[in-house]
N, C-alpha and C positions, 0 to 999 in steps of 0.2 A: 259406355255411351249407347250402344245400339241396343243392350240389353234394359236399357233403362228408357228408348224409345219402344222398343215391343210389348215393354210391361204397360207403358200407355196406351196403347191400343190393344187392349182387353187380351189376355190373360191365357190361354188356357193350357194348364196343365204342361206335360213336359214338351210336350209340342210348343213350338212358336208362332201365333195366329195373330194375321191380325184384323179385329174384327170377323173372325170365322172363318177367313181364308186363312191355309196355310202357307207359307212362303214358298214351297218345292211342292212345283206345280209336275206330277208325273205326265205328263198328256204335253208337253212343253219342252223344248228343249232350252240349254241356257242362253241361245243367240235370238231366241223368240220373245215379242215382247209380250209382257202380260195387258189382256185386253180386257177392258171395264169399260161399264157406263155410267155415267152422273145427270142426273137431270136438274140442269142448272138454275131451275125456277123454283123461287123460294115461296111453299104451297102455307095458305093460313088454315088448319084445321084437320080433318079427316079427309080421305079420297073421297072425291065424288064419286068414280065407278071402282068398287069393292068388290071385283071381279077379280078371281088368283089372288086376294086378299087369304092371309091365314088366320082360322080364327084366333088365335092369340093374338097377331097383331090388332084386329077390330075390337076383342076386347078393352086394349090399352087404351084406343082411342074413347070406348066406350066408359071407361073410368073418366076420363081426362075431360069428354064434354058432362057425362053427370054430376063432375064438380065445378063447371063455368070455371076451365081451365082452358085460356087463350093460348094456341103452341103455333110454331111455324115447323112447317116439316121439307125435309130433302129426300128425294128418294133416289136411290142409287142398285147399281149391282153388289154385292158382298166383294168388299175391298180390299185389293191383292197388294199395297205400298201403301207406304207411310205417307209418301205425299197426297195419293190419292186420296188417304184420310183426313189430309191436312186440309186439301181443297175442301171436304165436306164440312169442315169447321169454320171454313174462310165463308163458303154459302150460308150457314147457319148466323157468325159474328160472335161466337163463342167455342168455347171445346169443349172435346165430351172426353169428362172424366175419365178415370182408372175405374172399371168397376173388376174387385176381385172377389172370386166367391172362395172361400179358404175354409178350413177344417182345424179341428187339434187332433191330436195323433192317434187319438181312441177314437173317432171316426163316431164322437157323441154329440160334440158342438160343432156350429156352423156360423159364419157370419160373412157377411155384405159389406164390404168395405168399399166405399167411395173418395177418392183420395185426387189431389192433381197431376196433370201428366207431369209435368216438372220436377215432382218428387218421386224418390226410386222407393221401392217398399221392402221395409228392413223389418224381418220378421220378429228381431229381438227387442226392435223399439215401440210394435204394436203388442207384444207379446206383454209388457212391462205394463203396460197404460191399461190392458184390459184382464189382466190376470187369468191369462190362461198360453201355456209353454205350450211350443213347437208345433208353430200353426202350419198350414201346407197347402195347397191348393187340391180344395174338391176337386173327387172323382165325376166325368160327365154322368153317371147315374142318379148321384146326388143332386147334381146341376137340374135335369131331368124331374126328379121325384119331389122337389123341394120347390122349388122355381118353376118346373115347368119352361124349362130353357135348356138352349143347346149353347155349346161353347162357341162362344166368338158375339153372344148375343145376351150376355149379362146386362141386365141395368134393372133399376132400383123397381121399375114396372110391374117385374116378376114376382115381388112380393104380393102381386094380389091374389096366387096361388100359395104361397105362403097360410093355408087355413091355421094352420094348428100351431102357428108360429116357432117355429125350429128354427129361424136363422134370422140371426141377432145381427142389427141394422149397424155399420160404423160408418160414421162423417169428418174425415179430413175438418177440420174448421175453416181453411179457407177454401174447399168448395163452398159452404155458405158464407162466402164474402163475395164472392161476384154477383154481380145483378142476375145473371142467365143463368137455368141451371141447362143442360142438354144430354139427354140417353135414348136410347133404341125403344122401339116401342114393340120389347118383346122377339121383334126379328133384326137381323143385321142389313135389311138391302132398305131400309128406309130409317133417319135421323130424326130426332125431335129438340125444339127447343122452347122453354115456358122460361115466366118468372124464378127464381128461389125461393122467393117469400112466397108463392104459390106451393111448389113442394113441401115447405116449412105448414103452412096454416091451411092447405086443404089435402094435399097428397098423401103424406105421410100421416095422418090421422084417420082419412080413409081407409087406409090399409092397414093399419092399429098398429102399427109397428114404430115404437117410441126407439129414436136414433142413440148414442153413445158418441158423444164429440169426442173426440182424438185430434193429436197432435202429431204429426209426422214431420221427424228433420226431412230439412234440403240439404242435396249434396253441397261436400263442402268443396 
């Protein structure tokens, strides 16, 4: 069960992060609490002052108004518990998916898997459905050179660095069954949340990267 909560809040690598913090905070001892901030107002659009804005994130935002894509955003500290992620999903009214970045073992393919928190991710049963054995979780270098992203800060945005298309886009089928879709806008200390049928008919076309619907069991 906790492994199957951390894998929902993104990913990375053998480390266990969630959302780009790591859980074993050195600068902390275990009687100390971990301290965050959430700013509990739910913004419509880009920052007004884009001041310590990074430019990857104003990019994101920059795709997102040059396709008259309506988003509400939360912006927070990089989030140290699950609950505290939970709370940013509660301020949003939606969750933000599993984004996994994964590899096959020749370190030749890459892909983007978007999946629900709900479901635990079985590499044998994504392996089957897109024909290709013994997927793994990218190295942050690949994360880096491909994406243009650091671990804890995957979401589907990244593919607008994506030029030469190297990493092949996978969609859970019921993430496109909810109304809302919700992912990071390139950094992890601020949320976003839009339509699907937004992502569907103007995002993911922008960024030319045609998805591959997949089916992932729920635990049984």
């Amino acid at each position: 069960e906790r492994d199957n909560i951390l894998e929902r809040h993104h990913i990375q690598l053998k480390n266990e992060s969630i959302r780009g913090v790591k859980m074993t905070n050195t600068n902390q001892t275990p009687s100390e609490p971990l301290t965050y901030q959430i700013d509990r107002t739910l913004y419509q659009g880009r920052p007004a002052d884009t001041a310590g804005r990074s430019d990857k994130e104003l990019r994101a935002y920059d795709l997102l108004d040059s396709l008259n894509v309506s988003y509400s955003r939360v912006d927070h500290d990089a989030l140290p518990t699950i609950e505290a992620c939970q709370e940013v999903d509660r301020l949003l009214g939606t969750e933000i998916c599993k984004n996994l970045f994964l590899r096959n073992a020749q370190k030749t393919d890459f892909y983007l898997l978007l999946m629900p928190g709900d479901k635990k991710f079985k590499t044998a049963a994504l392996s089957k459905q897109i024909g290709s054995a013994r997927l793994s979780f990218a190295e942050p270098e690949f994360l880096e050179s491909l994406l243009g992203l650091t671990p804890g800060s995957v979401t589907v945005l990244g593919l607008m660095n994506d030029t030469e298309k190297q990493v092949r886009l996978l969609i859970d089928k019921d993430v496109l069954s909810r109304e809302d879709f919700a992912c990071h806008p390139c950094i992890n200390t601020s949320s976003l949340k839009f339509k699907t049928r937004d992502l569907l008919d103007k995002v993911l076309p922008a960024l030319g990267h045609p998805h591959t619907l997949v089916d992932l069991p729920r635990p049984e």
